[in-house]
C-alpha positions as CSV (number, residue, x, y, z in Angstrom):
1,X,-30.7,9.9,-8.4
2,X,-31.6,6.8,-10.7
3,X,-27.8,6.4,-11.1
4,X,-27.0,6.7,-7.7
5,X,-29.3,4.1,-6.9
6,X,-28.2,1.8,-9.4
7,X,-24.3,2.4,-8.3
8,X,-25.3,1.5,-4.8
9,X,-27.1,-1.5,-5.9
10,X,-24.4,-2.6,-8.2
11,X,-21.6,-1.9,-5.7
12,X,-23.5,-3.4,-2.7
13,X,-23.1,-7.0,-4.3
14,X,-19.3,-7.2,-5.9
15,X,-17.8,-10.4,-6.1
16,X,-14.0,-10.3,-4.9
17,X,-13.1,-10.9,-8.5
18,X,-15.4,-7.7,-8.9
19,X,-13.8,-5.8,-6.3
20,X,-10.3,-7.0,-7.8
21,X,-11.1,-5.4,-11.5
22,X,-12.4,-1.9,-9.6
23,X,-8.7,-2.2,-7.8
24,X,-6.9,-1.9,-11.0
25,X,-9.1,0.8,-12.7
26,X,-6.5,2.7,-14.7
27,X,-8.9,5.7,-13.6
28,X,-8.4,5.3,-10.1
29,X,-6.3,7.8,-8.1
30,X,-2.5,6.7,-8.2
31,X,0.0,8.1,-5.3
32,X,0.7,11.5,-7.2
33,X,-2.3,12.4,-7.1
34,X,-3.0,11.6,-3.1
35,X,0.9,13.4,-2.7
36,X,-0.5,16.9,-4.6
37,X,-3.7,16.4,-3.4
38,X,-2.9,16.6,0.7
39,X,0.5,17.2,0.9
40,X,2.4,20.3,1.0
41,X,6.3,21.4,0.6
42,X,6.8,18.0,-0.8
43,X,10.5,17.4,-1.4
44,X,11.5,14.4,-3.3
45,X,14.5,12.9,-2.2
46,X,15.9,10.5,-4.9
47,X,18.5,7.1,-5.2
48,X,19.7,4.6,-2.6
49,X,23.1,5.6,-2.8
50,X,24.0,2.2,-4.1
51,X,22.8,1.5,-8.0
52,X,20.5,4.3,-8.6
53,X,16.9,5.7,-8.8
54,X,13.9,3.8,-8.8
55,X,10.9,5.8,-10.3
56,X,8.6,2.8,-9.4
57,X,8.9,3.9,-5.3
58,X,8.5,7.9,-4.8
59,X,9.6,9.5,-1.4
60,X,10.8,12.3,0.7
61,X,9.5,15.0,3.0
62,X,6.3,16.6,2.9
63,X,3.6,17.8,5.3
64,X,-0.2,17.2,6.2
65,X,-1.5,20.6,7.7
66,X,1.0,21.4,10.5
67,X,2.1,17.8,10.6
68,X,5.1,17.0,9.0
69,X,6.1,13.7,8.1
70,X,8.5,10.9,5.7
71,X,6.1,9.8,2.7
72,X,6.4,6.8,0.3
73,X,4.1,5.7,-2.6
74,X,4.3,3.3,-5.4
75,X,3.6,5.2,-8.3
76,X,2.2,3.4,-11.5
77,X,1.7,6.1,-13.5
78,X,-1.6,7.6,-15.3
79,X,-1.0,6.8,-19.3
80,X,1.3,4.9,-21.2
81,X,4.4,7.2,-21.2
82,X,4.1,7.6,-17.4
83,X,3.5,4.2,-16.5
84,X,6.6,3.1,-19.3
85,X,8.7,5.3,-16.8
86,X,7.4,4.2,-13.4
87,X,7.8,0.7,-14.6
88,X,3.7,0.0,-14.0
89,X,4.7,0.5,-10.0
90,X,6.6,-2.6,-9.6
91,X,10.1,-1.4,-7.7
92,X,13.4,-3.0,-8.4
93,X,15.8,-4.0,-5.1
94,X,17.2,-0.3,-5.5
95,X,13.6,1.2,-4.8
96,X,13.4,-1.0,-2.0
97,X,16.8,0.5,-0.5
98,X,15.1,3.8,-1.2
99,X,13.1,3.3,0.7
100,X,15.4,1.6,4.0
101,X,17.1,5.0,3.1
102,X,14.0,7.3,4.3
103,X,13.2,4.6,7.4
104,X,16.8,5.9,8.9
105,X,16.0,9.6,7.8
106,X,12.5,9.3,9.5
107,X,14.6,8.2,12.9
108,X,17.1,10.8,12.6
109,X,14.4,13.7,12.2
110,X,11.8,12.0,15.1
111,X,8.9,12.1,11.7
112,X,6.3,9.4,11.6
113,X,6.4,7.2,8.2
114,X,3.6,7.2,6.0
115,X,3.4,4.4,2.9
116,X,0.9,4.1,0.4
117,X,0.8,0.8,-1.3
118,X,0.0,0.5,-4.8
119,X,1.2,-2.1,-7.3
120,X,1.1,-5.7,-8.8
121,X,4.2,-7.0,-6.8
122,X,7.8,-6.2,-7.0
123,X,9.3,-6.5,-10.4
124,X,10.6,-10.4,-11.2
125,X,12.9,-9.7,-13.9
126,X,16.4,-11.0,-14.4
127,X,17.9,-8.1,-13.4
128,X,16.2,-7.5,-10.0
129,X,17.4,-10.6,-8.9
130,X,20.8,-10.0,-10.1
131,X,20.6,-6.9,-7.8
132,X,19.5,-8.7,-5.0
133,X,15.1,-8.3,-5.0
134,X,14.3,-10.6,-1.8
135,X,17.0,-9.4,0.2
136,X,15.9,-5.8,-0.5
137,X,12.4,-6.2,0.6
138,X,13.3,-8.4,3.4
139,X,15.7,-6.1,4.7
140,X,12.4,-3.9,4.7
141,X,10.4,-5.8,6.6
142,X,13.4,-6.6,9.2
143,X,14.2,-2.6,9.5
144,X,10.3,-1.6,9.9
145,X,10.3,-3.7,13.0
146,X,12.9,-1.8,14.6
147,X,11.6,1.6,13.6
148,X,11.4,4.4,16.2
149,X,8.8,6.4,14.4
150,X,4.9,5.5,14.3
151,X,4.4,4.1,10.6
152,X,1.1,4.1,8.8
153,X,0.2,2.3,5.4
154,X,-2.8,2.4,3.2
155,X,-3.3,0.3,0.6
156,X,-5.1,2.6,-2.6
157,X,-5.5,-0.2,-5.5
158,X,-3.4,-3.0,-5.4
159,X,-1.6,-4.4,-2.2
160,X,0.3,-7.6,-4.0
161,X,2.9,-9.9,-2.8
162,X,6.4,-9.1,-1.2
163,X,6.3,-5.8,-3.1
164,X,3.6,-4.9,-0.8
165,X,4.7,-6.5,2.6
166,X,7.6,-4.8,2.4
167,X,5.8,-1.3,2.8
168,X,3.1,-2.4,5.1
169,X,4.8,-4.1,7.7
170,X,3.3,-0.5,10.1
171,X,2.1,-0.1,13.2
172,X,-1.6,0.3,11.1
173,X,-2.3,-1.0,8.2
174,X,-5.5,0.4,6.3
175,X,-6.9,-0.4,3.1
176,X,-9.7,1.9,1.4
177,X,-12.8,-0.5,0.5
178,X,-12.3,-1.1,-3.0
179,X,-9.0,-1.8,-3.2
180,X,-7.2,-5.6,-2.5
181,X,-4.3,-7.1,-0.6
182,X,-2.5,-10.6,-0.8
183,X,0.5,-12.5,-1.1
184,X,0.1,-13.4,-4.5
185,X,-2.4,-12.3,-7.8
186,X,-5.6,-14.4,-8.2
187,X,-3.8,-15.4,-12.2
188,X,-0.6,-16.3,-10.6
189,X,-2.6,-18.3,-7.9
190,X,-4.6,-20.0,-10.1
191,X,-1.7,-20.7,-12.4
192,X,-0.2,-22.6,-9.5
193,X,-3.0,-24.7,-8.1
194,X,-4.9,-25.4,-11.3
195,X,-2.1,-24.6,-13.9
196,X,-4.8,-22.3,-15.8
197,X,-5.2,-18.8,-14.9
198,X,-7.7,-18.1,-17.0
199,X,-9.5,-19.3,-12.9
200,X,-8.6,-16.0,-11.2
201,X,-12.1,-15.3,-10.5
202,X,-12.4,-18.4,-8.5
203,X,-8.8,-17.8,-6.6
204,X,-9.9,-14.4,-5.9
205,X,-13.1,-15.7,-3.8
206,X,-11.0,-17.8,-1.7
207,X,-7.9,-15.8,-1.4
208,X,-9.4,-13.2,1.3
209,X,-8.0,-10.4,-0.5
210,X,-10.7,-8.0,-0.1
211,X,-10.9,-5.2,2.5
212,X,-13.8,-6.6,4.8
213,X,-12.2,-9.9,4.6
214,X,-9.0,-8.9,5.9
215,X,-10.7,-6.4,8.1
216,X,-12.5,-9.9,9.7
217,X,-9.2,-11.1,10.1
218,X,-7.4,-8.7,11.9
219,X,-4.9,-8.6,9.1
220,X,-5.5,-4.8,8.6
221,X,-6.8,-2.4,11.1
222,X,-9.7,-0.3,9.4
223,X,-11.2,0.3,5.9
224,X,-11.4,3.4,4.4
225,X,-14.6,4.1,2.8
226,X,-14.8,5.4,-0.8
227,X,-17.1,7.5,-2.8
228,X,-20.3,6.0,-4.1
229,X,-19.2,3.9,-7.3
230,X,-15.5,3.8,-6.4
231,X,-12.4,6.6,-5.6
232,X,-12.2,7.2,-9.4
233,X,-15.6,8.7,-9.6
234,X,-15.0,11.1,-6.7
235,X,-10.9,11.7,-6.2
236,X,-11.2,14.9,-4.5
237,X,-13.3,13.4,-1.9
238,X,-11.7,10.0,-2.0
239,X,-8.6,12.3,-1.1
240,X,-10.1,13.9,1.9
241,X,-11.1,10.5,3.7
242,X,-7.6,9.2,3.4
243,X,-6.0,12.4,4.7
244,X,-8.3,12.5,7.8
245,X,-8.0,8.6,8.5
246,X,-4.0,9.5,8.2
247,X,-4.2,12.3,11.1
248,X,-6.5,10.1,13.3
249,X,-3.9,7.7,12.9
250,X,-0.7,9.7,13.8
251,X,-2.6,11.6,16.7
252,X,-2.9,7.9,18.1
253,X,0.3,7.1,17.6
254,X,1.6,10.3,19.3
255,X,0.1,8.6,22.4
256,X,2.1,5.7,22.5
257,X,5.9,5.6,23.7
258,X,8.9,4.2,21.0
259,X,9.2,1.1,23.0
260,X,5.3,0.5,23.3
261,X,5.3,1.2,19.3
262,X,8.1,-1.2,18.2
263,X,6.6,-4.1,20.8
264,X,2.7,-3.3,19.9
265,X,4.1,-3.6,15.7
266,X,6.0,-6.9,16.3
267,X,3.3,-8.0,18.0
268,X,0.5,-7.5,15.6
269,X,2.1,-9.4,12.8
270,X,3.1,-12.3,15.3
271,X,-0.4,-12.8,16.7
272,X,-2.1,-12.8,12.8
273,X,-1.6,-16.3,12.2
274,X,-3.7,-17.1,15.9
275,X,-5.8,-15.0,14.6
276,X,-7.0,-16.8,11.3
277,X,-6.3,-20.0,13.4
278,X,-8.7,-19.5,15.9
């Protein structure tokens, strides 16, 4: 009980920086474990038929209770082998085409999207450019808008940059209360205004990357909440709020018609900017 106290205490008063080093817990729950901990008759459909297969972005068929459904997650990986081999979840342009792969397979089959958003950014290597990286995800973004299917994303840890956007660009986009979003790091901010990133802490408090802030902003659409202490001290539940937020969600969807989805989606990512504006 004294623990508990002392968690709620402690957790009650994080900084964003705070909030920003919970995110990245290496302990957290990564996308595997929300896909074996919910799903069921997963099928992994690999490649984007162009260059190859990007183990950064993991996709394919699966099903929540009777509802069936496309699902995407960024996969970091849980130790150093893993995380080696899902390059730290940061996709190259051929996960991103994955991914543009399932959208049309989502159509085809009439099954609602769901994305969960977890890494740094999309990976800024020589070779990712080569291949085309900000075509890739902006040929996400473009596609998502034109969608049929009702489209969900959550961010679980990390929602950074492009390699984010191009994943939540959804009809709702829901982050669970320890976890962050933005369009770029607090070090890589920092390294650009102050040309020292050893500042992060102060970028992070006035980036608005945090859950509530976003929330106040009507950048995302509602906020998970976690366990006391964080999703990594309580997966199993942690895993049970996001799969009921995820069925609220589709049943509202469900109520909408394809062109009321597609307008309502453009819409909510035109008005944001009036939004912080006003």
């Amino acid at each position: 009980e004294k623990i508990d106290k002392l968690l709620k205490q402690i957790y009650s008063k994080l900084t964003p920086w705070d909030i920003v080093q919970v995110a990245r817990l290496p302990e957290r729950p990564k996308f595997s474990d929300y896909l074996n901990g919910f799903c069921n008759n997963f099928i992994e459909l690999s490649g984007d038929r162009l260059f190859g297969n990007d183990k950064a972005i993991i996709g394919g068929f699966a099903a929540i209770e009777d509802q069936k459904c496309i699902i995407i997650g960024q996969e970091k990986g849980s130790d150093t082998d893993s995380r080696i081999e899902h390059n730290f979840g940061m996709p190259m342009p051929e996960g991103y085409r994955k991914v543009l792969r399932l959208f049309d397979l989502a159509d085809r089959f009439n099954l609602p999207i769901i994305n969960i958003i977890d890494t740094s950014g999309a990976y800024p290597g020589v070779e990712s450019e080569e291949r085309g990286q900000a075509e890739s995800i902006a040929r996400c973004i473009e596609k998502s808008f034109h969608v049929k299917s009702p489209m969900i994303s959550i961010v679980i840890g990390e929602g950074g940059s492009g390699g984010a956007v191009a994943m939540a660009t959804t009809d709702y986009v829901l982050m669970l209360e320890y976890s962050i979003y933005s369009v770029i790091s607090p070090e890589g901010c920092a390294s650009i205004l102050w040309k020292d990133d050893s500042k992060a802490s102060v970028a992070a408090s006035i980036q608005h990357i945090t859950a509530k802030q976003l929330y106040d902003l009507k950048v995302i659409d509602e906020i998970i909440k976690e366990p006391l202490g964080g999703s990594h001290r309580n997966k199993q539940l942690a895993m049970e709020h996001v799969k009921d937020v995820i069925l609220k969600y589709l049943y509202t969807a469900k109520l909408t018609t394809i062109t009321e989805r597609i307008k309502n989606r453009r819409m909510k990512f035109q008005l944001m900017g009036n939004n912080y504006l006003n």
